[in-house]
Every structure is written in structure tokens, then in C-alpha cells.
N, C-alpha and C positions, 0 to 999 in steps of 0.2 A: 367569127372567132368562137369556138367550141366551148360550151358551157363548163367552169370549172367545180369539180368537187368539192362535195363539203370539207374532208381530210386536205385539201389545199388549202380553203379558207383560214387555218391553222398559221400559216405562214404568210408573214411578212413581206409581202413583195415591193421594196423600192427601186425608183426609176429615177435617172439622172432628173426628167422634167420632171418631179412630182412635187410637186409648189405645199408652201407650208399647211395649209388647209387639208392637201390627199395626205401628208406625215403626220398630221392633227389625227387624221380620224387614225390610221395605221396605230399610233397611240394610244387611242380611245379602244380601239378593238383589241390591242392586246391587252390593256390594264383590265377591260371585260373579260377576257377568257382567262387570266392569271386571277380573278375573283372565283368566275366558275372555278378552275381546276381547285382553288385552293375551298372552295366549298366542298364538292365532292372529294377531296383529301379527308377535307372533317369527317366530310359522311360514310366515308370507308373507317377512318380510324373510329368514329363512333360504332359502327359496323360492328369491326374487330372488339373493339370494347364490349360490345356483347355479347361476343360470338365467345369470348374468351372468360366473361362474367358466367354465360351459358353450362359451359364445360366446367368451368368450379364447380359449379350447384351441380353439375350430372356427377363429378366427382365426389363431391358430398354425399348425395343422396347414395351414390353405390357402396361409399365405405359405409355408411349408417346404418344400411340394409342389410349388410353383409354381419356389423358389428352385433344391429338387433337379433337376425337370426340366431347368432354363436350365443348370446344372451338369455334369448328366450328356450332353445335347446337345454342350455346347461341346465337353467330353469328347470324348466320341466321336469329335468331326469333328478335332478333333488326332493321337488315338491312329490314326485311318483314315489319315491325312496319313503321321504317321511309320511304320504300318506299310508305308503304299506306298513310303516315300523308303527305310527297311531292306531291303525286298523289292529295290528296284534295286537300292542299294549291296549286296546280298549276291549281283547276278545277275552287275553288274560283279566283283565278285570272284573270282567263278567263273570269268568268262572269261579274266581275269589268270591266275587259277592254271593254266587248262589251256593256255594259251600261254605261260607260261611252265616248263611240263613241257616241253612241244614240244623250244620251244627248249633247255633244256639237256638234252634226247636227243641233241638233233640237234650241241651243241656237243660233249660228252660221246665222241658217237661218234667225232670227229675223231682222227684218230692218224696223224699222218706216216710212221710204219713202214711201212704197209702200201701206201702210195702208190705206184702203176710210175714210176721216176726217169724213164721217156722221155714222161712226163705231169703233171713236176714241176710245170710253168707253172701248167698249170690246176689242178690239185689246191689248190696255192695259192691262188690267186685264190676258189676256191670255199672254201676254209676261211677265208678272208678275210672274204669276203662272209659270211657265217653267223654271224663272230663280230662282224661290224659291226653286222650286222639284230639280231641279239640282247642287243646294246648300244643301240639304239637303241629296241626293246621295252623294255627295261627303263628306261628313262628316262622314253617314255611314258606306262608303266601305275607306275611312283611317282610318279607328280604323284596319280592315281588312289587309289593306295593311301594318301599323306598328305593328302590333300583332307579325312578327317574326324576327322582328330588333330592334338590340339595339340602334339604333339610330333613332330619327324621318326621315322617307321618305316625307313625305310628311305636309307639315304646312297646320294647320286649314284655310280653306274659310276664304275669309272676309264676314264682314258681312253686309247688305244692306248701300250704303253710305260710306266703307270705303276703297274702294279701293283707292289704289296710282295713283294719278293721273288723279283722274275721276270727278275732280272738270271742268275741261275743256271740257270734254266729254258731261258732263251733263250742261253744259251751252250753248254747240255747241246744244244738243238736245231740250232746254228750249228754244234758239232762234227759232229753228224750229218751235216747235210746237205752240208758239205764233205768230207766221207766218199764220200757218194754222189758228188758231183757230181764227187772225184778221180777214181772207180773209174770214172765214166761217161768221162770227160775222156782217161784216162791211155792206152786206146788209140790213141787220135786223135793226141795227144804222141808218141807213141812211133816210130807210123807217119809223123809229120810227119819224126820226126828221121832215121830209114830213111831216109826217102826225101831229105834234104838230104843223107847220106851218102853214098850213091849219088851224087846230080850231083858230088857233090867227087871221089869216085874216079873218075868217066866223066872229069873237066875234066883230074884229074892224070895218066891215061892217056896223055890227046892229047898 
């Protein structure tokens, strides 16, 4: 009798004689391979359960990757933006401050004491002009300086005459310079009176 296959073994073969013992096992053999098959049923649907968990997560991870990218680009192209717009704003600042040293050396330096009174005019005039240009720098570069604050940084210059305080100042300076301008003057006075004394004694002679 020719040896039969395993793929036969599958199937049930009864026989008019097959006494209750050969239907026993025929019983026994299939509720055995209806356990196998229904194992490896589990083990494929567990299978697919992760084949299928698998493909989630690779789906995840691809939109994520995709989402970081468009995230991090955008990024980027902003933080490049504001780093160039902080890079000006920090270049203009710099130039504010070193023009504004300048100038208040150059106001700083001003000292009417030291002026030659036969040079009064211009000395003047050039402390004028210094403290004008310097007032108007500074009016300037604060539109500059508050341009990216919500609050004012810096309040408007006074304007010629109204600083606080400078009634004092400017009368300590008015005494001065009437000082000089006696002492420069009172020659001239003295010699004018001379010399009308003189024509009065020549006129009461004759």
C-alpha cells in the first residue's frame, strides 16, 4: 500500500469497518488539527496586528517628519529675518551712541571762561551752533531709538530757553559776561569822557 501524504493526513478517511476506537482517534485527530489551525489563525491575525500596528507608526513617523521639516524651514526663514532686522537695529544703535558721545564732548567742552572777550561774537555763535546741531541730533536719532518700543525711551530735547532750571544758569552766565563786556567797554567810556572834558575846558578857555 503506497505511503500517503502529509496533505492527506488532513482528511478524514472513514470506512464501513472502522469500529468505534479507529472513529475515536479520527475525532482525536481532527479536534487536534482544528486547535493547530485555530492557533496559527491567532498567529497570523496577531501577525497582521502588527503588521498593521507597524504601518501606523511608519505612517506617523512620515507625516511628523514631513510636519517637522515645513516647521523647522518656516523657522528658520523668520529667526534669519529677525536676526538680520536685530543686526541693523543693533548697527543703528551703535551709530546713535557714537554720535551721540561726539556730541556731548564737543558740548561738554564749551566753557565761556576761557573765550578771548575780543572774540566774543564768534565764540558765541559757534557754541550756538553745537548746542543746536546737538539738539537737533538728538531729536533725530529718538525717533530711531523709539521706533521699537512701546513705550517712549527717550522724551523730546527741550527746546532753546526751556530747560528746568536754567533760569539760574543763564543769569550766573549774564553776570559774567557783563563783567567782561564792562571791563572790555569801561576804557572806551572813560576815554570818551576824557576827551568831552577836554573840548569843554578848550570851549571855556576861549
Amino acid at each position: 500500500m503506497p505511503e500517503r501524504s502529509k496533505d492527506n493526513e488532513t482528511f478524514l478517511e472513514l470506512k464501513d469497518d472502522d469500529g468505534p476506537e479507529r472513529l475515536g482517534d479520527q475525532v482525536q485527530k481532527a479536534q487536534e488539527q482544528l486547535i493547530h489551525l485555530k492557533r496559527q489563525q491567532e498567529l497570523i491575525e496577531k501577525q497582521k496586528r502588527e503588521l498593521e500596528e507597524l504601518a501606523k507608526r511608519q505612517g506617523q513617523l512620515q507625516q511628523g517628519k514631513t510636519e517637522m521639516v515645513e516647521q523647522f524651514t518656516r523657522a528658520l526663514v523668520v529667526l534669519e529675518r529677525q536676526a538680520y532686522d536685530s543686526q541693523k537695529r543693533l548697527e543703528q544703535l551703535k551709530a546713535v551712541h557714537e554720535t551721540f558721545v561726539q556730541h556731548l564732548e564737543v558740548v561738554e567742552a564749551i566753557n565761556p571762561k576761557n573765550w578771548d572777550p575780543l572774540d566774543l561774537n564768534k565764540e558765541l555763535n559757534r557754541a550756538l551752533s553745537a548746542v543746536d546741531d546737538a539738539r537737533a541730533e538728538f531729536q533725530r536719532s529718538r525717533a530711531v531709538i523709539n521706533a521699537e518700543s512701546e513705550v517712549e525711551v527717550l522724551a523730546p530735547a527741550p527746546q532753546a530757553g526751556e530747560q528746568a532750571g536754567g533760569g539760574e544758569e543763564a543769569s550766573g552766565d549774564f553776570m559774567h559776561w557783563l563783567k567782561i563786556g564792562t571791563a572790555f567797554t569801561l576804557p572806551i567810556m572813560l576815554l570818551g569822557i576824557l576827551f568831552l572834558i577836554v573840548i569843554f575846558l578848550t570851549r571855556g578857555g576861549h
